[in-house]
C-alpha positions in Angstrom: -0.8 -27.7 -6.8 -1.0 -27.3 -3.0 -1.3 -24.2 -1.5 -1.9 -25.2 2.0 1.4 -23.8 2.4 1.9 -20.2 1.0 4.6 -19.7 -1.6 7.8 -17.5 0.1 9.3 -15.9 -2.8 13.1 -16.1 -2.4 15.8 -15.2 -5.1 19.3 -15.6 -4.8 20.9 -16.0 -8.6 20.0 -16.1 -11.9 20.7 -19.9 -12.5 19.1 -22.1 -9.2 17.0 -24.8 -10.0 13.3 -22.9 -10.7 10.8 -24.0 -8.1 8.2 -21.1 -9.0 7.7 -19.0 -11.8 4.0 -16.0 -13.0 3.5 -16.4 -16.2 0.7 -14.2 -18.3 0.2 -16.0 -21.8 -0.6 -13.0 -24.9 -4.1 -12.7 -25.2 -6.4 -10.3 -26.5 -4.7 -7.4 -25.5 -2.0 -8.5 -27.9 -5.0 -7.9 -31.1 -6.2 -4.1 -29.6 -2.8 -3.1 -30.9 -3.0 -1.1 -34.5 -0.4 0.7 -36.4 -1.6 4.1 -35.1 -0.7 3.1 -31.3 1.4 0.2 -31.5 4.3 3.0 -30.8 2.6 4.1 -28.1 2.8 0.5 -26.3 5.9 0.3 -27.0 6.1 -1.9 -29.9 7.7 -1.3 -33.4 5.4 -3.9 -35.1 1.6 -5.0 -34.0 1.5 -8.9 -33.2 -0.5 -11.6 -34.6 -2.2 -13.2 -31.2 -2.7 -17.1 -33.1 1.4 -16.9 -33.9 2.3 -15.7 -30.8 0.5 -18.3 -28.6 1.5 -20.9 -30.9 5.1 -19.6 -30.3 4.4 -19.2 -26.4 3.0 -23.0 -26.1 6.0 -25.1 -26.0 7.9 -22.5 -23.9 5.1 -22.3 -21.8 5.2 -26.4 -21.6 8.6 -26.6 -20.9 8.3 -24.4 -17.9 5.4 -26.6 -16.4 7.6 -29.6 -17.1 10.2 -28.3 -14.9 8.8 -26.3 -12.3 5.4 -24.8 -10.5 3.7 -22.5 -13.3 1.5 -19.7 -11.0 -0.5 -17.1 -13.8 -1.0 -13.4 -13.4 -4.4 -13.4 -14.3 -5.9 -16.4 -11.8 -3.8 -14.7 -8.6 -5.8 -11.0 -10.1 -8.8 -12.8 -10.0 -8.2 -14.2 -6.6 -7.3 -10.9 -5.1 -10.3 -8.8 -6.6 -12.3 -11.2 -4.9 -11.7 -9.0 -1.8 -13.7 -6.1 -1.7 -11.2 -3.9 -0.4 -8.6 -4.6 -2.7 -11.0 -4.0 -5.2 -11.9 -0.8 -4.2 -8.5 0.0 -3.9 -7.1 -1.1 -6.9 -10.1 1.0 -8.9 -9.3 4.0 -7.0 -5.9 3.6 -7.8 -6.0 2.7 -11.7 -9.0 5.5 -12.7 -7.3 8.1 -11.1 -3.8 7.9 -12.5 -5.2 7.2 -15.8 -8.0 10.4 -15.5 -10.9 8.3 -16.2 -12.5 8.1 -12.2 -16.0 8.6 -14.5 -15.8 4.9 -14.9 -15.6 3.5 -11.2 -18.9 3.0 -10.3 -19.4 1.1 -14.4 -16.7 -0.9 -13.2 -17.8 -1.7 -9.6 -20.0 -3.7 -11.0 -18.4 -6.1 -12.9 -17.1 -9.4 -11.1 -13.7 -10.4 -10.3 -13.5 -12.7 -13.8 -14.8 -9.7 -15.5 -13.0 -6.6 -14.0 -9.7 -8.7 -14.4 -10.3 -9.0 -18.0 -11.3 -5.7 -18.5 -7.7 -4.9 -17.1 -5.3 -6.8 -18.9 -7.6 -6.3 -22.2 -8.7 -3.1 -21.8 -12.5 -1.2 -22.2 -13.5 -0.4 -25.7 -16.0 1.5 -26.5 -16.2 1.8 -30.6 -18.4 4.7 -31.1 -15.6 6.8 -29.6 -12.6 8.2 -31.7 -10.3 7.0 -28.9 -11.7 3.5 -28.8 -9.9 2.4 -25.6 -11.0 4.4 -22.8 -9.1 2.2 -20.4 -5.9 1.3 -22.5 -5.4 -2.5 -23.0 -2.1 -4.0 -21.5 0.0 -5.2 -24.7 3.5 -5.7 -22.7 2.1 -8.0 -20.0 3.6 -11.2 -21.4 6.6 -9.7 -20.8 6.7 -10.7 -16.8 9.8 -9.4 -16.3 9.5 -5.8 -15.9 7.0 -4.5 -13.5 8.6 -6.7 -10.2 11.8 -8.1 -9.7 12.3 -10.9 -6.7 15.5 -10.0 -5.0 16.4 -12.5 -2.2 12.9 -13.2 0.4 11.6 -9.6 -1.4 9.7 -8.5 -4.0 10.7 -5.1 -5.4 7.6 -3.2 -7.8 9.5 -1.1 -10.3 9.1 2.4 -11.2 8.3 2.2 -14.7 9.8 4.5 -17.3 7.1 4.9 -19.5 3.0 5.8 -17.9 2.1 3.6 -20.3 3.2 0.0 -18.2 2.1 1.8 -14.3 -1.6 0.0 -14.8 1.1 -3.2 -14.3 2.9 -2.2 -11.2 -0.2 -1.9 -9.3 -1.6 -4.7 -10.3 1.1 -6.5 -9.0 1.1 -5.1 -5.7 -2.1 -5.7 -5.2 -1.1 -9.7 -5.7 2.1 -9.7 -3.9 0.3 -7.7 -0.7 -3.4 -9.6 -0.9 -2.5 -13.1 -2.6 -3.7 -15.9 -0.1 -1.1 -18.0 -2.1 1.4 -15.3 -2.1 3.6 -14.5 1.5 6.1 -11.8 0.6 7.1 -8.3 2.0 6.6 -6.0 -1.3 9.2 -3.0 -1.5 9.1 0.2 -3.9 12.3 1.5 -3.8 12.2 4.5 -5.9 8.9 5.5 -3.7 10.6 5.2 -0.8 14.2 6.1 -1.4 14.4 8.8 -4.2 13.6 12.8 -3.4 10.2 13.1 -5.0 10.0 9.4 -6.8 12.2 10.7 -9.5 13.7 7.8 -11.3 12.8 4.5 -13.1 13.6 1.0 -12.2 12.6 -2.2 -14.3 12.8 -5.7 -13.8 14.7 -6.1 -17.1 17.9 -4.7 -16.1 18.4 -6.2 -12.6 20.1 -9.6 -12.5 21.4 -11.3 -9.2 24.8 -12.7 -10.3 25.0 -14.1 -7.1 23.7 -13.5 -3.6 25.8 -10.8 -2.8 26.2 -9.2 -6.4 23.7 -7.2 -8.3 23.7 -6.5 -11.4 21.9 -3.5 -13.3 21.5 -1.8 -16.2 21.1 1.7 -17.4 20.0 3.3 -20.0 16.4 4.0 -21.6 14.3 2.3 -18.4 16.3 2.0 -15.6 17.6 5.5 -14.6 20.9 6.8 -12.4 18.0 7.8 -9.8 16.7 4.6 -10.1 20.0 2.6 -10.0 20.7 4.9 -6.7 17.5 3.9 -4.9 18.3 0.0 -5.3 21.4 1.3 -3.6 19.5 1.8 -0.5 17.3 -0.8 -0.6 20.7 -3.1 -0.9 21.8 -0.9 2.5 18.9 -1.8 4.0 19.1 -5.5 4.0 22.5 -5.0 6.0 26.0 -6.7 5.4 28.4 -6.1 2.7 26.7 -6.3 -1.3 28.0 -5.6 -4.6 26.2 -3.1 -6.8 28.0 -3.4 -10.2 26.4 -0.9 -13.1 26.5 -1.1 -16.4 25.5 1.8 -19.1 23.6 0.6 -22.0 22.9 2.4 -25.3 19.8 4.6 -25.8 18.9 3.2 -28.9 17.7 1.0 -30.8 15.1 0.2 -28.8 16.9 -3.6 -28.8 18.9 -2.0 -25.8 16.1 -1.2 -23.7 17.4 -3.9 -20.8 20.5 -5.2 -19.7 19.2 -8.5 -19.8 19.0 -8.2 -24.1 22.6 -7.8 -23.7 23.9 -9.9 -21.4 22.1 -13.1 -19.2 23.6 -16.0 -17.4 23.6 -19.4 -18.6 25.6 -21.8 -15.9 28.0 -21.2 -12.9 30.7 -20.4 -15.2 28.8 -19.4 -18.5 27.3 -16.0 -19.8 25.4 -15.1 -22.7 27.0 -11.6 -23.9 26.5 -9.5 -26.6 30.1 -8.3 -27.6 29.7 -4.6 -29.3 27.9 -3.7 -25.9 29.2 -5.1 -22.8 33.1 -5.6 -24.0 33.1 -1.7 -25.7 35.0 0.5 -23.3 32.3 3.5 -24.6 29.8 2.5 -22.4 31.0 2.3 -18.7 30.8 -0.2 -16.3 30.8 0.8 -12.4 31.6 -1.6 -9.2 29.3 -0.1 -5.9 30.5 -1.3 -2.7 27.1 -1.5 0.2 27.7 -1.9 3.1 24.6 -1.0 5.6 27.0 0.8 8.3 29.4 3.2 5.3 28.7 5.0 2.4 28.6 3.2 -0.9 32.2 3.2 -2.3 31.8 3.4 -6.5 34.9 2.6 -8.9 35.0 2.0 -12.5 35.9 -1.4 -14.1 36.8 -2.3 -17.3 34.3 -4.3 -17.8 30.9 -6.0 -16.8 33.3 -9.3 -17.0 36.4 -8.2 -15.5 34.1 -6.4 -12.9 32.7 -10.2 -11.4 36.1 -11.6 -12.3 37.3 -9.3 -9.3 35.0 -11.3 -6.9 35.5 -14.5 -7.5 32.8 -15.2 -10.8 35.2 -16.1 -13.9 32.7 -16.5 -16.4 33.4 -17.8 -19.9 31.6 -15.5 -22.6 29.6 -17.3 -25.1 28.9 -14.7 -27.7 25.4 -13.7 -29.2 25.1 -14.6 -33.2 28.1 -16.8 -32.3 30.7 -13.6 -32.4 30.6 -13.2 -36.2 29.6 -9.5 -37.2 26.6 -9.4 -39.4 24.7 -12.4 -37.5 25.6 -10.4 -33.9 23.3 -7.8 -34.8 20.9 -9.4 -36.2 20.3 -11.8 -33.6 20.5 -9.3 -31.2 17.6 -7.5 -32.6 15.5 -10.4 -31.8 16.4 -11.2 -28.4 19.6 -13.7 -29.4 21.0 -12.9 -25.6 17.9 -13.0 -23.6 18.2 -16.8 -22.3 16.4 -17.7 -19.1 18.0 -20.2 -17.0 15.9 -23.2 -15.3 18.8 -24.8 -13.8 22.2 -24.2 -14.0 23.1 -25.1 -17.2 19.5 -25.5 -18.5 18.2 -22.8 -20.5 14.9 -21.5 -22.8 16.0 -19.1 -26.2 14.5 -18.7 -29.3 15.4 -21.4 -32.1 15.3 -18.6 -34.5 18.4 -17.5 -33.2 20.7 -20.2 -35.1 24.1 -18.9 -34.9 23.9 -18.0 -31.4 22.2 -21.5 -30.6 25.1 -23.0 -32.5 27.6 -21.1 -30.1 25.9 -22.9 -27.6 26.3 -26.0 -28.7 29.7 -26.0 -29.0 30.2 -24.5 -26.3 28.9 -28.2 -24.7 25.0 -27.1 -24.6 23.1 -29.8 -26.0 20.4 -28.6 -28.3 17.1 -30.2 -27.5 13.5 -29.0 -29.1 11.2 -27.3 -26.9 7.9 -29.0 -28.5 9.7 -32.6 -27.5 10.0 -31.5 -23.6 7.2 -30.0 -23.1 5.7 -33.3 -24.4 7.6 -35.3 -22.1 9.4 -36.8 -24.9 12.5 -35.9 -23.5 13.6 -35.3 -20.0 16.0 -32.3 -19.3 17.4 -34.0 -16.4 19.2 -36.7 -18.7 21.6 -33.5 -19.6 24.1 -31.6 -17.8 24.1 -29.4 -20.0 21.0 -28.0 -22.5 19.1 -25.7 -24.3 15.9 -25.7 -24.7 14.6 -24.4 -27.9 11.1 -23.1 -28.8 9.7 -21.3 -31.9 9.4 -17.8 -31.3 8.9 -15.8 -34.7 6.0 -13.9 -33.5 7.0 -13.7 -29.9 11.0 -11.7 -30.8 8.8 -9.5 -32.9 7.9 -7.9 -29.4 10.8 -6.7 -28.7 12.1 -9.8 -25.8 12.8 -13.2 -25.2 12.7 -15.9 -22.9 13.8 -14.1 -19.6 11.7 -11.5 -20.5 8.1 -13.4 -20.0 9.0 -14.9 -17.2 9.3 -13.9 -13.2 10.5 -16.4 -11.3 9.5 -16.3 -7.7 11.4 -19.5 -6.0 14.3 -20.8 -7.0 16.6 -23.0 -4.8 20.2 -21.9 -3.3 23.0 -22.5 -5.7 26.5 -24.3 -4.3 29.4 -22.0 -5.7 
């Protein structure tokens, strides 16, 4: 790849053709999960790390097939390389997480080594508490701790302590990355009276360049929701905030984006008993940087982007039938991340909803047979691409949730 240029993250749908994309594959932080603490990571079931990267190779394959694959852990790497950064970023980390004691330990350690040590954690066995620097479990899940909004990257206000080791490490890349040129914005920080509220990556979606969509419910908080409000004010001209309450539980509801995704121009992924159930309300915010917002409620999340010229068609998780719905659901059946418009990665495991698809004119193609080369996404106008993800869904997201794309080229509406 050449980097004599540097990468200008820019973001202006949900569906343009995918230039750039971070990654982070599961690694050993996925095994120093046990039942005692799996909870406390966030997960309702501990993962077994040969499954899951045998899930995550053909999705991972697919996505170098199409576009420029950038990793988490090599641009970390790069940027502890700087001394400064690296002093920083130990500061930082030791003291939110109350263990300073180990700063001068991990001053030594090289960039290779300190990198590891914070995606996988410290373990010491002799201690009770094995981890004294917790490992990083939910990292696979790229999604969440940074969003790219238009030429910005926004670092989210997590809603659990348990994920902040991840926003810092990402503004360490976005501000120090020598492949990296982006301004880096934390809009809860800068925007909300004493940094109350959450904000996560999962429950933002750009419908279009001038319409935002977001989530709330368990992570993304009204606080939080109100602070993207002013960093959409901000950026000047008129924008369209449209909100969208989500259940609190099951924990399959954590994001709007395991409820409702974008597939094409004119096609959506939705989870019915959610987003078309007049219980859980769906608001329209009009920004503009001159006024104060103007907020009215909509019927729905549908008829709200109908209203500004986006008719979508609804194609309907576990293929609208009752039992499969919910089910599929559960493991991430809506959570589809578009390549292309019209070219999408879900999980195979997800049959009925991957049957909706195809007759809905999606051709079905296998994930293991693109990322081989065997076939060529660009023979279709139409496709989805399917890879094995047992192990992966048993984390608790899907396709859109392990990836954060960075580029992705303007879409003609």
């Amino acid at each position: 790849m050449d980097y004599s240029r540097r990468i200008k993250p820019c973001i202006n749908s949900e569906i343009g053709k995918l230039n750039y994309v971070m990654l982070h594959a599961p690694g050993c932080e996925i095994e120093n999960m046990i039942p005692e603490n799996a909870h406390k990571y966030l997960f309702s079931d501990i993962l077994n790390l040969n499954e899951a990267k045998e899930d995550y190779k053909n999705f991972e394959g697919t996505l170098k097939r199409v576009s420029n694959v950038l990793y988490f852990k090599d641009l970390l790497i790069d940027v502890l390389k700087l001394d400064s950064v690296r002093a920083e970023l130990l500061e930082k980390i030791c003291k939110r997480e109350d263990i300073t004691y180990l700063i001068d330990y991990l001053c030594d350690f090289s960039a290779e080594e300190l990198a590891r040590t914070f995606i996988e954690g410290l373990d010491v066995p002799s201690l009770s508490e094995r981890f004294v620097m917790a490992p990083l479990p939910n990292l696979f899940f790229m999604r969440d701790a940074s969003i790219t909004i238009w030429d910005n990257v926004i670092i989210s206000k997590m809603a659990t302590t348990v994920r902040d080791r991840e926003t810092l490490l990402l503004d360490a890349i976005f501000r120090h990355s020598t492949i990296i040129d982006t301004e880096v914005v934390h809009p809860v920080e800068y925007y909300s009276m004493d940094g109350i509220g959450s904000i996560e990556g999962g429950d933002v979606l750009i419908a279009r360049d001038d319409i935002i969509l977001c989530g709330c419910g368990a992570r993304t908080s009204r606080e939080g929701a109100d602070a993207l409000v002013e960093h959409l004010r901000s950026k000047g001209g008129k924008k369209h905030l449209i909100l969208q309450e989500l259940p609190l539980e099951p924990d399959s509801f954590i994001h709007l984006d395991m409820v409702f995704t974008m597939l094409d121009i004119d096609r959506c992924m939705v989870y019915k008993p959610v987003i078309m159930n007049p219980n859980f309300k769906t608001f329209h915010v009009e920004v503009d940087g001159r006024n104060k917002p103007i907020m009215t409620e909509e019927e729905n999340l549908l008829s709200a982007l109908a209203k500004l010229g986006m008719d979508l068609n609804p194609i309907f998780c576990g293929n609208d039938k009752d039992y499969p719905s919910k089910r599929e659901q559960w493991h991430s059946g809506a959570n589809f991340f578009a390549f292309a418009p019209g070219k999408v990665l879900g999980y195979e495991r997800n049959y009925n909803t991957i049957e909706a698809l195809g007759n809905n004119g999606f051709e079905i193609l296998k994930a293991a047979d693109v990322a081989s080369g065997k076939v060529n996404v660009d023979d279709y106008q139409r496709c989805v691409v399917a890879f094995k993800g047992n192990e992966l869904a048993r984390g608790g997201g899907g396709a859109r949730c392990m990836t954060m794309p960075l580029l992705r080229e303007q879409v003609q509406w």
